[in-house]
N, C-alpha and C positions, 0 to 999 in steps of 0.2 A: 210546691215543695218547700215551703216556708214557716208552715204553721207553728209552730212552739210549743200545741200542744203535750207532748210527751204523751207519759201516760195519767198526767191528772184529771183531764177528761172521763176517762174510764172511771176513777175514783168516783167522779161524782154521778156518773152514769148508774155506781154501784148503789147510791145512797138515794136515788131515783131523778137527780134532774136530767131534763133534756137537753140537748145539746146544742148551740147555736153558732153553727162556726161553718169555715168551707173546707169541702172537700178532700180533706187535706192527711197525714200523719196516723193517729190515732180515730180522729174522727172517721175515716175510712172503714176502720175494725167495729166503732159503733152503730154504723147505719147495715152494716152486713149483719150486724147480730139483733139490732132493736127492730131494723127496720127505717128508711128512710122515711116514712112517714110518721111516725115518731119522736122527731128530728127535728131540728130546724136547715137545713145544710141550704149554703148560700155560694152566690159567687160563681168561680171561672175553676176548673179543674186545670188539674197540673199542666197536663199533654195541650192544654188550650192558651194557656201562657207561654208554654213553648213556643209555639204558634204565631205570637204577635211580638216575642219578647225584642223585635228586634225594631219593629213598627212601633211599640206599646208609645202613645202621646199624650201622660197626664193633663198636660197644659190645654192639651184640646176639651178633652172633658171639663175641664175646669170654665172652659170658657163657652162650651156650648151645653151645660147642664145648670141652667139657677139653682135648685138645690146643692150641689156640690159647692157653687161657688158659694152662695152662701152659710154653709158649714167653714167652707177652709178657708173664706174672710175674717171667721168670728177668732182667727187667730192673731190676725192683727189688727183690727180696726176697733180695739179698747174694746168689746164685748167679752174678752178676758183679760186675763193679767196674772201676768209669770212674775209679777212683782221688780220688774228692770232684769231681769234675767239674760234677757234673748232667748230664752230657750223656745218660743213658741214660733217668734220669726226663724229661727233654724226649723225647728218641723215646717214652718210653710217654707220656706225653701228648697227646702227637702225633696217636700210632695211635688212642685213645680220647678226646678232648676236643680235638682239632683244635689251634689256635695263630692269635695275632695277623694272619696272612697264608695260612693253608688252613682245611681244614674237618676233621674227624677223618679220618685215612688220608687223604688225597688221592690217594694211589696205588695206594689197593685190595690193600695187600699184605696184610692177611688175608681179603679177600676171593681171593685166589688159593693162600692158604697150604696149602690141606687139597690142593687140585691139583696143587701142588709138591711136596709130599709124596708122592701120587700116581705124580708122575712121576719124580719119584727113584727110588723102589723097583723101574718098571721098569727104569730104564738100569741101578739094581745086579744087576737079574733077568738082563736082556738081557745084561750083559758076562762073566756066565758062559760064555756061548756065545762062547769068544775069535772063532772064523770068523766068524758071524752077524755080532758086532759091529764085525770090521776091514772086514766089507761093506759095512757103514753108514760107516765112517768113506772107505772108498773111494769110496763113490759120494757123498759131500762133496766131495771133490776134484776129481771128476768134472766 
C-alpha cells in the first residue's frame, strides 16, 4: 500500500514499456490489462505485509542475507559518497533502526530486495529474445 506509482506507470505502459514494480497501486490496473506475464511484478503483496507488519525484522535480513548486507554496506563503508552530507548514513539508519517518525524500513524495501533482484535477471533474460520482448511491450500498449 505504498507504491507512488500514481498513474505514471500507465503513461509509460502507453508508450510501451514494461513495468517493473510490486504489486501495488496502478501496477495492479497494469497486470490486469497487459497481463502479469508481460510484466515484471516483484515482491510481497499488500494483504502479506499486513501479515507481518507487526513481526516485519529488517535487521534480521540484513544480517542473515549477504547480498542485502552487502548492498546496504555500500552506504556506508566509503563505496559511496553523499559528499559529508549524512544523508546516506540516515537511509541506513532508516532501513535498520527506523527514525524519529517510522519504524525500521517502513517500506519493506529489503524485504522485496532479493525479489527485485529476482526480477531483474529475468527482464535481462527475457530481452535477449528482442521478438518475445517487443511482444510484451506491444501488448502494453494494447
Amino acid at each position: 500500500g505504498t507504491e507512488a506509482s500514481g498513474t505514471s506507470n500507465m503513461k509509460f505502459m502507453m508508450n510501451g514499456a514494461v513495468t517493473m514494480g510490486t504489486y501495488d497501486g496502478a501496477n495492479i490496473e497494469i497486470v490486469q490489462n497487459a497481463g502479469e506475464e508481460n510484466n515484471y511484478i516483484f515482491g510481497a503483496h499488500v494483504e502479506d505485509l499486513e501479515k507481518i507488519k507487526d513481526t516485519y525484522n529488517p535487521k534480521a535480513l540484513y544480517e542473515q542475507e549477504p547480498r542485502i548486507r552487502r548492498v546496504v554496506d555500500t552506504l556506508v563503508d566509503g563505496t559511496l559518497t553523499d559528499g559529508g552530507s549524512g544523508w546516506f548514513r540516515e537511509l541506513y539508519d532508516s532501513l535498520l533502526k527506523g527514525a524519529s517518525w517510522h519504524k525500521p524500513d517502513n517500506y519493506y524495501l529489503l524485504q522485496d530486495f532479493l525479489p527485485y533482484c529476482d526480477a531483474r535477471l529475468r527482464a535481462n533474460a527475457d530481452y535477449r529474445n528482442q521478438d518475445a520482448f517487443a511482444k510484451k511491450c506491444l501488448l502494453n500498449i494494447a
